[in-house]
N, C-alpha and C positions, 0 to 999 in steps of 0.2 A: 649409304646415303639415301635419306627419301627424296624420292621423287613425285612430285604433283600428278595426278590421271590428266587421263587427256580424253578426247574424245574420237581417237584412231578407229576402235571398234564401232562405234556406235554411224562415224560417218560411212564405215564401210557397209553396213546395214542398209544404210540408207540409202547408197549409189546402185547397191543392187536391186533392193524396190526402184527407184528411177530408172535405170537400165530396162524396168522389166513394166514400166510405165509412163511413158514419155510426156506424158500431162500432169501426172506428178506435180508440182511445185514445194510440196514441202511432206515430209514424214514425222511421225514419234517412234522415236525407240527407249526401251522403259529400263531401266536400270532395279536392281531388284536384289536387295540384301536383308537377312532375316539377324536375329538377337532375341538371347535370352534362351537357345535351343539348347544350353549345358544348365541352365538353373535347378534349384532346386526347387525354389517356389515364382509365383506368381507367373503375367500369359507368356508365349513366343507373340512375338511382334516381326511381321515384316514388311521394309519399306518400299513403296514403287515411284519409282521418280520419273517422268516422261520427258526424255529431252527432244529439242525439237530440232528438225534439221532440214534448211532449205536448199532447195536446188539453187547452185549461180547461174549464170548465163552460159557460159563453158559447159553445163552438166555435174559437175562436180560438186559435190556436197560440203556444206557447212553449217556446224551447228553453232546452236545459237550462243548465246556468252552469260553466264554465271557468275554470281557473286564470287570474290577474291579465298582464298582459303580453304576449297571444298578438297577433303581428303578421305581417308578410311579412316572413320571412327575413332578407331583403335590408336592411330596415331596421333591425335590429339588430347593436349589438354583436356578435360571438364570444362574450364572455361572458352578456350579457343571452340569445343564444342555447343557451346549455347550459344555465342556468338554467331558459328554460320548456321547453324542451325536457324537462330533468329532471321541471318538476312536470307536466305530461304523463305521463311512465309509471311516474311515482309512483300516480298515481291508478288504481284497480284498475276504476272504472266507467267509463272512459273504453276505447274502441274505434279500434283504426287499425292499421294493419300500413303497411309498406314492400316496395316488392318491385322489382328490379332485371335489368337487363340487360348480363353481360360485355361488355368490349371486341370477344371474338372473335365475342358475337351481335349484334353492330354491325358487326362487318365483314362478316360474314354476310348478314343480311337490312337493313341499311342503319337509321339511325339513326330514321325516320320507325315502320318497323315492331317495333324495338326498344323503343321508348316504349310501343308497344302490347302488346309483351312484359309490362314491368315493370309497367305499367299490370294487365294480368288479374292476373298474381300477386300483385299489395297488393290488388286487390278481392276475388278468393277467398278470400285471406286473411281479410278484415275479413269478408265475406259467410258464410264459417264461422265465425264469432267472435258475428255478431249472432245466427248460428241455435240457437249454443250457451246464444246470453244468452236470446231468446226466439224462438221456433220460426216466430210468427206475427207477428211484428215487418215490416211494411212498407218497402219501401226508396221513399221519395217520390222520389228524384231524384239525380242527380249533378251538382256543382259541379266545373267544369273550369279552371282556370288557363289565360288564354291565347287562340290561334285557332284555334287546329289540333286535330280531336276526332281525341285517339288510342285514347279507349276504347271509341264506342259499335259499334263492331263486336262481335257475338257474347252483347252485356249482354241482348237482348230487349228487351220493351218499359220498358223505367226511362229517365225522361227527363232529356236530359243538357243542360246549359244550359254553351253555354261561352262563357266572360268575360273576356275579357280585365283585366287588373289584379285577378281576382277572391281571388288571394292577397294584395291590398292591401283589399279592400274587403269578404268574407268571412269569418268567422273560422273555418268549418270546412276552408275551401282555406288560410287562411293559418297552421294548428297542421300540416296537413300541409307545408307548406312546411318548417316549421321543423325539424319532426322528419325528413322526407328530407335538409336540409341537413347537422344537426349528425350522422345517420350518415354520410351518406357525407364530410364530410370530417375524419371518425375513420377512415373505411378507406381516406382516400387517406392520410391520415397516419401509419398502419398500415405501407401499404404505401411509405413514403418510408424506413422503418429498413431495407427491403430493397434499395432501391436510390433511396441519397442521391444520387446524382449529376443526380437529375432536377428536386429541389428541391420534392417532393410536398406537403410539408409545409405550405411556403409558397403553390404557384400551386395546391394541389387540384386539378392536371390540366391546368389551362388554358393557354391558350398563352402568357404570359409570356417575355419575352426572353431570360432564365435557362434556361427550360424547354427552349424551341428549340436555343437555344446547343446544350444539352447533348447535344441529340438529336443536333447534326452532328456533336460529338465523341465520343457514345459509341455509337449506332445506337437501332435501337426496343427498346422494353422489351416483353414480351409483353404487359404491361397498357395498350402503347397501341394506337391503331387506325389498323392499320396503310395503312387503305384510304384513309386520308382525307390531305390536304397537311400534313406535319408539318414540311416543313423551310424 
Protein backbone atom coordinates (compact mmCIF):
# COMPACT_ATOMS: atom_id res chain seq x y z
CA UNK A 1 0.00 0.00 0.00
CA UNK A 2 1.30 3.68 -0.71
CA UNK A 3 1.42 5.66 1.76
CA UNK A 4 1.36 9.75 1.47
CA UNK A 5 5.12 11.49 3.26
CA UNK A 6 4.45 13.29 5.91
CA UNK A 7 6.35 15.69 7.53
CA UNK A 8 7.48 13.67 10.96
CA UNK A 9 11.28 14.25 10.02
CA UNK A 10 11.35 17.44 9.00
CA UNK A 11 9.31 18.79 12.11
CA UNK A 12 11.63 16.90 14.32
CA UNK A 13 14.45 18.96 12.76
CA UNK A 14 12.83 21.83 13.40
CA UNK A 15 11.94 21.32 17.28
CA UNK A 16 15.49 20.57 17.89
CA UNK A 17 16.60 24.02 16.19
CA UNK A 18 13.74 25.60 18.68
CA UNK A 19 14.97 23.65 21.69
CA UNK A 20 18.31 25.02 20.95
CA UNK A 21 16.75 28.61 20.09
CA UNK A 22 14.13 29.82 22.00
CA UNK A 23 13.45 33.03 19.65
CA UNK A 24 13.10 30.89 17.06
CA UNK A 25 9.69 31.46 15.56
CA UNK A 26 9.93 29.54 12.55
CA UNK A 27 12.67 27.25 10.52
CA UNK A 28 13.52 25.76 6.71
CA UNK A 29 14.30 22.39 6.37
CA UNK A 30 15.21 21.38 2.67
CA UNK A 31 14.24 18.34 1.34
CA UNK A 32 16.69 17.15 -1.46
CA UNK A 33 16.27 14.38 -4.04
CA UNK A 34 18.54 13.87 -7.20
CA UNK A 35 17.37 12.12 -10.94
CA UNK A 36 18.90 11.02 -13.82
CA UNK A 37 22.13 9.67 -11.75
CA UNK A 38 21.74 5.94 -13.90
CA UNK A 39 21.24 7.80 -17.42
CA UNK A 40 22.91 7.28 -20.19
CA UNK A 41 22.87 10.69 -21.64
CA UNK A 42 21.92 14.10 -20.85
CA UNK A 43 22.52 16.29 -17.03
CA UNK A 44 21.75 14.76 -13.26
CA UNK A 45 19.30 17.24 -11.87
CA UNK A 46 18.85 17.71 -8.16
CA UNK A 47 15.92 19.03 -6.45
CA UNK A 48 15.79 21.32 -3.13
CA UNK A 49 12.51 21.98 -1.77
CA UNK A 50 12.57 24.32 1.66
CA UNK A 51 9.74 23.37 3.73
CA UNK A 52 8.88 25.85 6.34
CA UNK A 53 8.10 24.98 9.82
CA UNK A 54 6.71 27.38 12.57
CA UNK A 55 6.97 27.18 16.21
CA UNK A 56 3.15 27.01 18.02
CA UNK A 57 2.65 28.42 21.09
CA UNK A 58 3.13 25.12 23.20
CA UNK A 59 6.85 24.99 21.34
CA UNK A 60 5.89 22.33 19.11
CA UNK A 61 6.52 22.41 15.58
CA UNK A 62 4.34 22.60 12.53
CA UNK A 63 4.88 22.67 9.13
CA UNK A 64 3.48 24.48 6.80
CA UNK A 65 0.53 22.83 4.40
CA UNK A 66 1.27 21.84 0.65
CA UNK A 67 -0.61 21.34 -2.19
CA UNK A 68 -2.80 17.92 -2.20
CA UNK A 69 -0.99 14.87 -3.98
CA UNK A 70 2.92 15.50 -3.37
CA UNK A 71 4.54 11.85 -3.50
CA UNK A 72 7.84 10.14 -4.64
CA UNK A 73 8.10 10.63 -8.20
CA UNK A 74 8.29 7.41 -9.04
CA UNK A 75 5.01 6.66 -7.76
CA UNK A 76 3.14 8.68 -10.03
CA UNK A 77 1.71 8.99 -13.09
CA UNK A 78 3.40 11.32 -15.87
CA UNK A 79 0.38 13.23 -15.56
CA UNK A 80 -0.52 13.08 -11.91
CA UNK A 81 3.31 14.32 -12.04
CA UNK A 82 2.90 17.64 -14.01
CA UNK A 83 0.05 18.20 -12.19
CA UNK A 84 1.72 18.62 -8.59
CA UNK A 85 4.50 19.47 -9.99
CA UNK A 86 2.42 22.57 -11.59
CA UNK A 87 0.70 23.42 -8.32
CA UNK A 88 4.07 23.60 -6.91
CA UNK A 89 5.25 26.57 -8.80
CA UNK A 90 1.91 27.92 -8.88
CA UNK A 91 2.39 28.72 -5.40
CA UNK A 92 4.40 31.88 -4.98
CA UNK A 93 5.13 31.11 -0.98
CA UNK A 94 6.60 28.05 -1.76
CA UNK A 95 10.69 27.81 -1.91
CA UNK A 96 12.93 25.29 -4.14
CA UNK A 97 15.09 25.60 -6.96
CA UNK A 98 16.81 22.80 -9.16
CA UNK A 99 20.20 22.74 -10.15
CA UNK A 100 22.15 20.45 -12.56
CA UNK A 101 25.11 18.94 -13.84
CA UNK A 102 26.14 18.47 -17.97
CA UNK A 103 26.88 15.45 -19.38
CA UNK A 104 30.43 16.74 -19.98
CA UNK A 105 30.67 17.62 -16.01
CA UNK A 106 30.05 14.03 -15.55
CA UNK A 107 32.62 13.00 -17.73
CA UNK A 108 34.66 15.24 -16.09
CA UNK A 109 34.66 15.05 -12.48
CA UNK A 110 32.66 11.57 -12.50
CA UNK A 111 29.14 11.07 -11.72
CA UNK A 112 29.56 10.90 -7.61
CA UNK A 113 30.98 14.49 -7.62
CA UNK A 114 28.55 15.73 -10.17
CA UNK A 115 25.69 15.23 -7.82
CA UNK A 116 27.49 17.33 -5.53
CA UNK A 117 27.69 19.83 -8.39
CA UNK A 118 23.84 20.02 -8.90
CA UNK A 119 23.41 19.49 -5.43
CA UNK A 120 25.34 23.32 -4.23
CA UNK A 121 23.70 24.96 -7.08
CA UNK A 122 19.73 24.05 -6.09
CA UNK A 123 20.79 24.86 -2.38
CA UNK A 124 22.44 28.35 -3.29
CA UNK A 125 19.65 28.68 -5.06
CA UNK A 126 16.94 28.12 -2.55
CA UNK A 127 19.48 29.49 0.28
CA UNK A 128 19.34 32.95 -1.58
CA UNK A 129 15.61 32.67 -2.17
CA UNK A 130 15.07 31.95 1.85
CA UNK A 131 17.40 35.06 2.60
CA UNK A 132 15.33 37.18 0.22
CA UNK A 133 12.13 35.92 1.99
CA UNK A 134 13.66 36.28 5.50
CA UNK A 135 17.12 37.31 6.37
CA UNK A 136 17.09 35.46 9.84
CA UNK A 137 15.07 32.51 8.81
CA UNK A 138 17.14 29.26 10.14
CA UNK A 139 17.94 26.34 8.02
CA UNK A 140 17.11 23.30 10.75
CA UNK A 141 18.45 20.74 8.52
CA UNK A 142 18.61 18.81 5.30
CA UNK A 143 16.73 15.83 4.13
CA UNK A 144 18.58 13.65 1.71
CA UNK A 145 17.13 10.99 -0.54
CA UNK A 146 19.03 7.95 -0.44
CA UNK A 147 22.81 6.69 0.94
CA UNK A 148 25.22 8.53 -0.36
CA UNK A 149 25.62 12.31 1.23
CA UNK A 150 26.51 14.23 -1.78
CA UNK A 151 25.75 17.50 -0.26
CA UNK A 152 27.32 17.87 3.23
CA UNK A 153 30.67 18.85 1.95
CA UNK A 154 31.23 22.75 2.21
CA UNK A 155 27.23 23.30 3.70
CA UNK A 156 29.07 24.03 7.52
CA UNK A 157 27.48 23.06 10.24
CA UNK A 158 23.46 22.36 8.94
CA UNK A 159 22.63 18.90 9.82
CA UNK A 160 21.94 16.47 7.09
CA UNK A 161 20.01 13.32 7.93
CA UNK A 162 20.30 10.96 4.89
CA UNK A 163 17.40 8.43 4.23
CA UNK A 164 16.99 6.27 2.45
CA UNK A 165 13.35 6.01 0.73
CA UNK A 166 13.10 9.50 2.27
CA UNK A 167 11.53 10.82 -1.05
CA UNK A 168 8.88 8.02 -0.25
CA UNK A 169 8.47 8.78 3.33
CA UNK A 170 9.10 12.73 3.51
CA UNK A 171 7.12 15.25 1.81
CA UNK A 172 9.73 17.88 1.60
CA UNK A 173 12.38 15.31 -0.20
CA UNK A 174 9.53 13.92 -2.14
CA UNK A 175 7.91 17.67 -3.81
CA UNK A 176 11.70 17.78 -4.62
CA UNK A 177 11.58 14.68 -6.40
CA UNK A 178 8.79 15.56 -8.24
CA UNK A 179 9.88 18.86 -9.38
CA UNK A 180 13.55 17.58 -10.57
CA UNK A 181 11.78 14.70 -12.40
CA UNK A 182 9.10 16.60 -14.38
CA UNK A 183 12.06 19.23 -15.44
CA UNK A 184 14.38 17.11 -16.49
CA UNK A 185 12.30 15.03 -18.43
CA UNK A 186 10.96 18.13 -20.42
CA UNK A 187 14.76 18.84 -21.18
CA UNK A 188 15.30 15.41 -22.24
CA UNK A 189 12.24 15.66 -24.25
CA UNK A 190 13.39 19.04 -25.33
CA UNK A 191 16.39 17.69 -26.40
CA UNK A 192 14.83 14.39 -28.39
CA UNK A 193 13.37 17.00 -31.23
CA UNK A 194 17.02 17.47 -31.85
CA UNK A 195 18.12 14.33 -32.31
CA UNK A 196 15.27 11.68 -32.69
CA UNK A 197 17.17 8.99 -33.47
CA UNK A 198 17.95 8.26 -29.74
CA UNK A 199 14.46 7.92 -28.73
CA UNK A 200 14.81 10.85 -25.81
CA UNK A 201 11.43 11.27 -25.47
CA UNK A 202 10.54 8.02 -24.49
CA UNK A 203 13.78 6.42 -22.44
CA UNK A 204 14.67 10.12 -20.83
CA UNK A 205 18.29 8.94 -21.10
CA UNK A 206 18.25 5.76 -19.90
CA UNK A 207 19.54 2.89 -21.16
CA UNK A 208 16.65 1.17 -23.00
CA UNK A 209 17.25 -1.19 -25.85
CA UNK A 210 15.98 1.41 -28.31
CA UNK A 211 18.51 3.74 -26.79
CA UNK A 212 21.56 1.45 -27.24
CA UNK A 213 20.49 0.25 -30.48
CA UNK A 214 20.76 3.49 -31.64
CA UNK A 215 23.96 4.56 -30.08
CA UNK A 216 25.68 1.46 -32.19
CA UNK A 217 24.04 2.87 -35.40
CA UNK A 218 24.61 6.36 -35.09
CA UNK A 219 27.67 7.11 -32.51
CA UNK A 220 27.43 9.41 -29.17
CA UNK A 221 25.46 12.33 -29.11
CA UNK A 222 27.28 15.24 -27.12
CA UNK A 223 24.69 15.07 -24.48
CA UNK A 224 25.72 11.59 -23.65
CA UNK A 225 28.53 10.61 -21.42
CA UNK A 226 30.78 9.64 -23.06
CA UNK A 227 33.00 8.03 -20.31
CA UNK A 228 30.70 5.62 -19.09
CA UNK A 229 29.65 1.95 -21.21
CA UNK A 230 27.19 3.00 -23.63
CA UNK A 231 27.27 0.17 -26.05
Amino acid sequence: MVVDPTAVDEERLAADLFAAHPDAARAAVIGVDEVGRGALAGPVLVGAFALIVHRRADGSARAQVLPDGIRDSKQLTAKRRAAVSAALRADEDLIWATGSAAAVEIDEVGIGAALGVAARRALESVGRRLEETDAQLPIAGIILDGNLDFVTDGLGPVPVLVRVKADQDCVSAAAASVLAKVERDSLMEALDRTAPAYAWASNKGYGSAAHRAAIAEHGLHPEHRSTWKLA
